[in-house]
Every structure is written in structure tokens, then in C-alpha cells.
MARVO-870741 format. One line per 5 residues: number of its first residue (from 0); their letters; for each residue x, y, z of N, C-alpha, C, O. Coordinates in steps of 0.05 Angstrom, whole numbers. Last residue first. Layout:
// residues N
NUM = A = X,Y,Z,X,Y,Z,X,Y,Z,X,Y,Z ~ ...
//
This chain:
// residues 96
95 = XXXXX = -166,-234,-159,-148,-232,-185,-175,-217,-207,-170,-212,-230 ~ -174,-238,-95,-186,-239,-115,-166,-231,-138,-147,-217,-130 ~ -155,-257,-27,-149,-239,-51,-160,-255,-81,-155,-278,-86 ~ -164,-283,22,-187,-262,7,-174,-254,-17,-189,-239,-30 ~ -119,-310,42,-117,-283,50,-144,-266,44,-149,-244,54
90 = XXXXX = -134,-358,31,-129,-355,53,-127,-321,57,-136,-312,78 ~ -121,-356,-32,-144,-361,-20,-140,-347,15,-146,-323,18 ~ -73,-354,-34,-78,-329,-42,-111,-337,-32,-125,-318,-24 ~ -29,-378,18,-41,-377,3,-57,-355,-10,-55,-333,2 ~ 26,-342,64,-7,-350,54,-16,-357,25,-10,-341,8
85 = XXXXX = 80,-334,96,69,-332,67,37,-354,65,35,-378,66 ~ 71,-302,160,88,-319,143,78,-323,116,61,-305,114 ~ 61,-272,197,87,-269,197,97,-296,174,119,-307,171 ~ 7,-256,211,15,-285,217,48,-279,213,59,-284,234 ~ 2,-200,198,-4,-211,216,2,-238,221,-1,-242,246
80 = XXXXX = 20,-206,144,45,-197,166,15,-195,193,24,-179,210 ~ 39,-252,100,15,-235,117,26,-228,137,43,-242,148 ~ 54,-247,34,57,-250,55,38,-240,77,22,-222,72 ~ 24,-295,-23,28,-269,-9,36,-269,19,27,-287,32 ~ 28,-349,-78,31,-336,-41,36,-309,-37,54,-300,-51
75 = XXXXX = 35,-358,-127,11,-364,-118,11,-359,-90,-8,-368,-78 ~ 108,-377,-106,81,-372,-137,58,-370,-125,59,-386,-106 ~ 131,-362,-41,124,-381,-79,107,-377,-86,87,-372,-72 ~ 158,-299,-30,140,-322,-21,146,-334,-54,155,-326,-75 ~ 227,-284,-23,206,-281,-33,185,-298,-30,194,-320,-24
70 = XXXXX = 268,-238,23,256,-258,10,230,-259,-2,213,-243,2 ~ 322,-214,49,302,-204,32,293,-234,26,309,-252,23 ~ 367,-190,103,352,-206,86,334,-201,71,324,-180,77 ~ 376,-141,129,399,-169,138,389,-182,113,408,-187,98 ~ 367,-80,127,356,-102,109,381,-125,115,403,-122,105
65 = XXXXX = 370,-36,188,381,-50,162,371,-77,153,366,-95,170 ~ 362,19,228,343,-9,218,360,-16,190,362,0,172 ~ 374,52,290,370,49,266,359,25,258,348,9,273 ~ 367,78,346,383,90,331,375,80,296,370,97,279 ~ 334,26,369,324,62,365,348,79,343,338,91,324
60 = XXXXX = 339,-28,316,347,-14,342,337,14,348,330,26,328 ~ 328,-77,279,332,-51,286,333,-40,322,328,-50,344 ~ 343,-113,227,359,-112,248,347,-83,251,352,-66,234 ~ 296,-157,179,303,-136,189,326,-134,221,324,-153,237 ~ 275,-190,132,283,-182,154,302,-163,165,323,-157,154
55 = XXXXX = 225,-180,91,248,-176,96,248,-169,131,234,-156,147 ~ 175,-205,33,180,-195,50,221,-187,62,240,-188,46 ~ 136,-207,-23,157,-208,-15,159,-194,16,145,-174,22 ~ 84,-203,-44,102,-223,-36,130,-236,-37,141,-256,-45 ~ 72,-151,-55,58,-167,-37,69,-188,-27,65,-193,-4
50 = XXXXX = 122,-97,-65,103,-126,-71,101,-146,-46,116,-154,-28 ~ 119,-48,-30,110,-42,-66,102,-70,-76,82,-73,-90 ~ 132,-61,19,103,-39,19,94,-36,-17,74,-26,-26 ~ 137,-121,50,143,-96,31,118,-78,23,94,-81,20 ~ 129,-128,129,125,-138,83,127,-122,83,123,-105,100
45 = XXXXX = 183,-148,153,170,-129,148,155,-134,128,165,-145,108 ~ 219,-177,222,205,-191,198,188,-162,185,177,-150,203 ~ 270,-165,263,237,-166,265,236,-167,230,253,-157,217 ~ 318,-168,314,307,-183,292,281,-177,292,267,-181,311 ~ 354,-115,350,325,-146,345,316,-151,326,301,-134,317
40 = XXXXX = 395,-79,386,382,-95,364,365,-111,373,361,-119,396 ~ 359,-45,441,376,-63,439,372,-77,405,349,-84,398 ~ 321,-10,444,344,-4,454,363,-22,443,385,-12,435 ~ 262,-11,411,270,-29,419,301,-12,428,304,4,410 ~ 243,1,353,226,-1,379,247,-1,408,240,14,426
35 = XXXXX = 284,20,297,270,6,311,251,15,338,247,40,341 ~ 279,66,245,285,55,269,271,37,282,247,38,280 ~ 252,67,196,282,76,200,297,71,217,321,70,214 ~ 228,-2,169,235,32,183,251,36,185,270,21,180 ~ 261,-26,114,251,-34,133,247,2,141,255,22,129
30 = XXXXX = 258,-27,56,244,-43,69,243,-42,94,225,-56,104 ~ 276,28,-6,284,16,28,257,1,43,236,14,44 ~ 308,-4,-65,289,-1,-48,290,0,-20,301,-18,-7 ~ 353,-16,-84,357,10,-79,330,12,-67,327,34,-56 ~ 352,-66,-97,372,-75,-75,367,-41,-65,375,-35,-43
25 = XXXXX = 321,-75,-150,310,-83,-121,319,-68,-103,302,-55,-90 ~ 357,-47,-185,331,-38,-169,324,-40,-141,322,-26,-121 ~ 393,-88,-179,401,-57,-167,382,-44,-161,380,-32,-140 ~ 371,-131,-198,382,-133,-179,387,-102,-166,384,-98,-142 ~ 307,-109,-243,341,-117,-240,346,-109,-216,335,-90,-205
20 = XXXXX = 258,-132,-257,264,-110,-241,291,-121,-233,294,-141,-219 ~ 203,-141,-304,225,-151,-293,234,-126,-281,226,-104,-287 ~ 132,-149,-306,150,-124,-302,175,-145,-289,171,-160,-270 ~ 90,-181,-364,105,-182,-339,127,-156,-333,137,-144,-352 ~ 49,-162,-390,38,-154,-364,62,-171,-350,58,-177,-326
15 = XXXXX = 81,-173,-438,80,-140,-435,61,-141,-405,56,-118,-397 ~ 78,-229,-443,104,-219,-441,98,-187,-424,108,-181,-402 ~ 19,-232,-453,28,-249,-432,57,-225,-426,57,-207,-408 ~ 23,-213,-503,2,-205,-481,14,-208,-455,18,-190,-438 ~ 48,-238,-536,53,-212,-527,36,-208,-505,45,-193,-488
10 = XXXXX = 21,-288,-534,39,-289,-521,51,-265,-505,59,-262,-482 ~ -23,-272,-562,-28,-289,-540,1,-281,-518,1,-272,-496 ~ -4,-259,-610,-12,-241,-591,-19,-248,-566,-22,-231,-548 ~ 24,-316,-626,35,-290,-621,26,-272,-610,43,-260,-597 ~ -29,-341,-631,-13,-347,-608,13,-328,-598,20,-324,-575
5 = XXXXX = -55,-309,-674,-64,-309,-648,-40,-319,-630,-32,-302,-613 ~ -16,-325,-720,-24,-294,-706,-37,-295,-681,-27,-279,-664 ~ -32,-378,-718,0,-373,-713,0,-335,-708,17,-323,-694 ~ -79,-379,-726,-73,-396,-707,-46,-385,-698,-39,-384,-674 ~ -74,-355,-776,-91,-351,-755,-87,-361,-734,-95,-345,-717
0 = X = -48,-397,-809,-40,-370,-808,-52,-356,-784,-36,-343,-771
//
């Protein structure tokens, strides 16, 4: 009986520190600046400013900037936007 109450709260536990976030959410977040650097389009790479690992590319120009792409690092990776690519969680310092 004990065993079978614990694993149940074990589990709630687990369930209630995950946050799911439906496709529309995501897709209504904005990732890149407003504008680019640059006169001419160009491709440039952004991490996201709400999760760590995720990032997005980007098309901007002085006039403007649109999400071409979105991606996510794997399990246990954060992006580093000084290297421009997904890191280990060691490699970056990050503590849990």
C-alpha cells in the first residue's frame, strides 16, 4: 500500500514540474530582432530569450527579421550563442 502511495506521488511530482506548451504557443513567440544589421538579407542564428535550449534562425535585414526556423538542442544540451551551437550542460557551468 505504501509503496503504491509513494510511487504515485513520486510520479505526481515528476508530471506537475513538467510545463507542455502547444504548437500555437510556441509559434506566437517572437525570436528574432526586429531588424537586422545588415542592408542586404542574412542568415543569422538567435537563442531564445524564454528556453535555454532552444534556438532560431533567422532572415534579417535593416528593414526586418523573420523566424525561417526553430530548433531544439537534445536532452541534457543548452545553446551557446557564443559558439553558435548546442553544449553540454557541463561545458556551459550550469548547475541544476
Amino acid at each position: 500500500m505504501y509503496a503504491y502511495l509513494f510511487n504515485n506521488i513520486g510520479l505526481l511530482s515528476v508530471l506537475s514540474a513538467i510545463t507542455i506548451y502547444l504548437p500555437d504557443e510556441v509559434a506566437s513567440f517572437t525570436r528574432c530582432p526586429e531588424r537586422g544589421t545588415t542592408q542586404f538579407s542574412s542568415i543569422s542564428y538567435y537563442a531564445d530569450e524564454k528556453f535555454c535550449n532552444v534556438y532560431h534562425k533567422c532572415n534579417c535585414s535593416l528593414a526586418e527579421c523573420y523566424v525561417v526556423e526553430s530548433h531544439v538542442c537534445p536532452i541534457a544540451k543548452v545553446y551557446s550563442k557564443t559558439r553558435a551551437t548546442c553544449l553540454g550542460l557541463s561545458k556551459k557551468n550550469i548547475s541544476s
